[in-house]
C-alpha positions in Angstrom: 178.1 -0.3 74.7 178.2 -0.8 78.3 179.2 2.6 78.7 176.1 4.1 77.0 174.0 1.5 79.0 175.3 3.1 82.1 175.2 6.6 80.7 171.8 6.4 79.6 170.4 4.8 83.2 172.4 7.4 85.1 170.8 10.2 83.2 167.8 8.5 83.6 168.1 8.3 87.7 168.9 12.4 87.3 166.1 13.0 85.9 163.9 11.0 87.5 165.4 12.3 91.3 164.6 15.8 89.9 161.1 15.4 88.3 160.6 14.1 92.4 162.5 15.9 94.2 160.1 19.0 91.6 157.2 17.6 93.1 158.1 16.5 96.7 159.1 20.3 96.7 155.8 21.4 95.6 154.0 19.1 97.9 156.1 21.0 100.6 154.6 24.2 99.7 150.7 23.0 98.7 151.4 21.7 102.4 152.8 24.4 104.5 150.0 26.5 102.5 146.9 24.0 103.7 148.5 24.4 107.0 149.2 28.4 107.0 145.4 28.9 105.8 144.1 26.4 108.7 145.5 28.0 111.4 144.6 31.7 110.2 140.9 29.9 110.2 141.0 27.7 112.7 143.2 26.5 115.4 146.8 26.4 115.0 148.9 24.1 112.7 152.3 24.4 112.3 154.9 21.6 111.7 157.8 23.6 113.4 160.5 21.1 111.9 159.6 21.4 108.8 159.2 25.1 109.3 162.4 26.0 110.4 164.7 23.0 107.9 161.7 23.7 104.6 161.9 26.7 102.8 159.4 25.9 100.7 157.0 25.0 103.5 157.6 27.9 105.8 156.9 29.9 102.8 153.8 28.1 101.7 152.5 28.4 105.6 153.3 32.0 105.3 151.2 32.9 102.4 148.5 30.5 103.0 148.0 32.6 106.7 148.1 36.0 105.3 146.3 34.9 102.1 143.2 33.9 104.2 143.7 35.8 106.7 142.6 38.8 104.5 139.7 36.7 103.6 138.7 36.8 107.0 139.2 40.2 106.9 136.7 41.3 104.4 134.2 38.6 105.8 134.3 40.2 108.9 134.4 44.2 106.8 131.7 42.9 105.1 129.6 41.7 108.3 130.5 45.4 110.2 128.6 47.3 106.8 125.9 44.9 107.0 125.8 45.4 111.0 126.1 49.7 110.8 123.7 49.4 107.8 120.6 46.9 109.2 121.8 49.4 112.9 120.8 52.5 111.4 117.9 51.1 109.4 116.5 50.0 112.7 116.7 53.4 114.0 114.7 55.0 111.3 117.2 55.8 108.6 116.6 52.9 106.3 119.5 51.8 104.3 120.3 48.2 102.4 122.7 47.8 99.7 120.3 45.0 98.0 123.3 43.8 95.9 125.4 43.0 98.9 122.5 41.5 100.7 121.6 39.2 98.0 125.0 37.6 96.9 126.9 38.5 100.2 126.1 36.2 103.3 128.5 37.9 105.6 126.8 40.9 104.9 123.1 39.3 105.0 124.0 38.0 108.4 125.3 41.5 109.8 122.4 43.6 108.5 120.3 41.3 110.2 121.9 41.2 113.1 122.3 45.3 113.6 118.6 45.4 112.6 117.8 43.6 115.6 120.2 44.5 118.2 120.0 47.9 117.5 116.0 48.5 117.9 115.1 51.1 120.0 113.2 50.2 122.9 109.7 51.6 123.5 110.5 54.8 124.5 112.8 55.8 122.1 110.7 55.2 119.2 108.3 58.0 121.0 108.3 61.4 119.4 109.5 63.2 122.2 112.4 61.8 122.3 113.3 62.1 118.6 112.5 65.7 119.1 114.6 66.0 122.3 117.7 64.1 120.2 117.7 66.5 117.2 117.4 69.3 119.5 120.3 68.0 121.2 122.3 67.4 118.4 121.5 70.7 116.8 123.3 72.2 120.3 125.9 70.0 119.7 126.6 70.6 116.3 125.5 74.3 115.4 123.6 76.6 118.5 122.2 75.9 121.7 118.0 74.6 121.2 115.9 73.1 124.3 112.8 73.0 125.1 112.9 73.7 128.5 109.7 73.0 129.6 109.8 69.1 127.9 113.0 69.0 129.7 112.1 69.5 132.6 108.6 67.9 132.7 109.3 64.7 130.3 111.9 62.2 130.9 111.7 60.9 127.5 112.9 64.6 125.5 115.4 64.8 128.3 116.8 61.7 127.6 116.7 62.0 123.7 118.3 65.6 124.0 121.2 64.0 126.6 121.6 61.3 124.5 121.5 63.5 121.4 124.1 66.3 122.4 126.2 63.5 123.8 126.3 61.4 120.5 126.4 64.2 117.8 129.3 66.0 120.1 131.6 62.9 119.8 130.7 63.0 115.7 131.6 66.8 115.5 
């Protein structure tokens, strides 16, 4: 009978030392994770001892960095779309992807951003100098067009036509 008795609560001790040593282990992981994620966010957290003796918590740091670093990522994918879009609709070419804008806040914050960093001043809203970019651009792109005499005489067609060639070259 004792035997059983002693049996029975060493079994018991086995089990019990597994079922936590199960869940200290997770607790590692859940852990180095919160940590991994924190420091792809924020500032960095690392416990290095238990990084370098805890597989389970380097590997949990691990993934939780890349996993939100690549939330970062498209945050920051989503902001430069938003930013290129709200840019170009500033500059006459009106775009918005309504979807994004409506249920996407990094994308909001971008298109409002390129759509007011990205205003032309005075001058360039000016029809001589939209006329002097497309001429330029048409040089660049397909055959030589200037007016010369708005070149010469009108510092805003010059500048769109410079500004123009120079942009639609590097686009080629």
């Amino acid at each position: 009978m004792n035997f059983k008795i002693i049996l029975s609560l060493l079994l018991s001790l086995i089990i019990f030392t597994n079922i936590s040593n199960a869940q200290t282990q997770r607790d590692s992981y859940k852990v180095g994770y919160s940590d991994g994620c924190y420091s792809s966010k924020h500032s960095w957290k690392k416990d290095s001892s238990q990084y370098r003796h805890n597989r389970l918590y380097s590997k949990g740091w691990e993934t939780g960095s890349r996993q939100c670093k690549s939330q970062r990522t498209n945050e920051s994918r989503s902001y430069n779309l938003g930013y290129k879009d709200g840019c170009n609709s500033s500059k006459g070419r009106y775009y918005k992807d309504s979807q994004r804008y409506r249920h996407n806040r990094s994308y909001r914050n971008g298109w409002k951003d390129g759509k007011k960093k990205c205003s032309y001043r005075k001058k360039y809203n000016s029809n001589k100098y939209r006329f002097g970019y497309e001429d330029g651009c048409e040089t660049a792109r397909y055959r030589f067009v200037r007016n010369d005499k708005l070149y010469y005489k009108s510092t805003r067609y010059r500048d769109g036509w410079d500004n123009g060639e120079r942009r639609c070259r590097e686009y080629k």
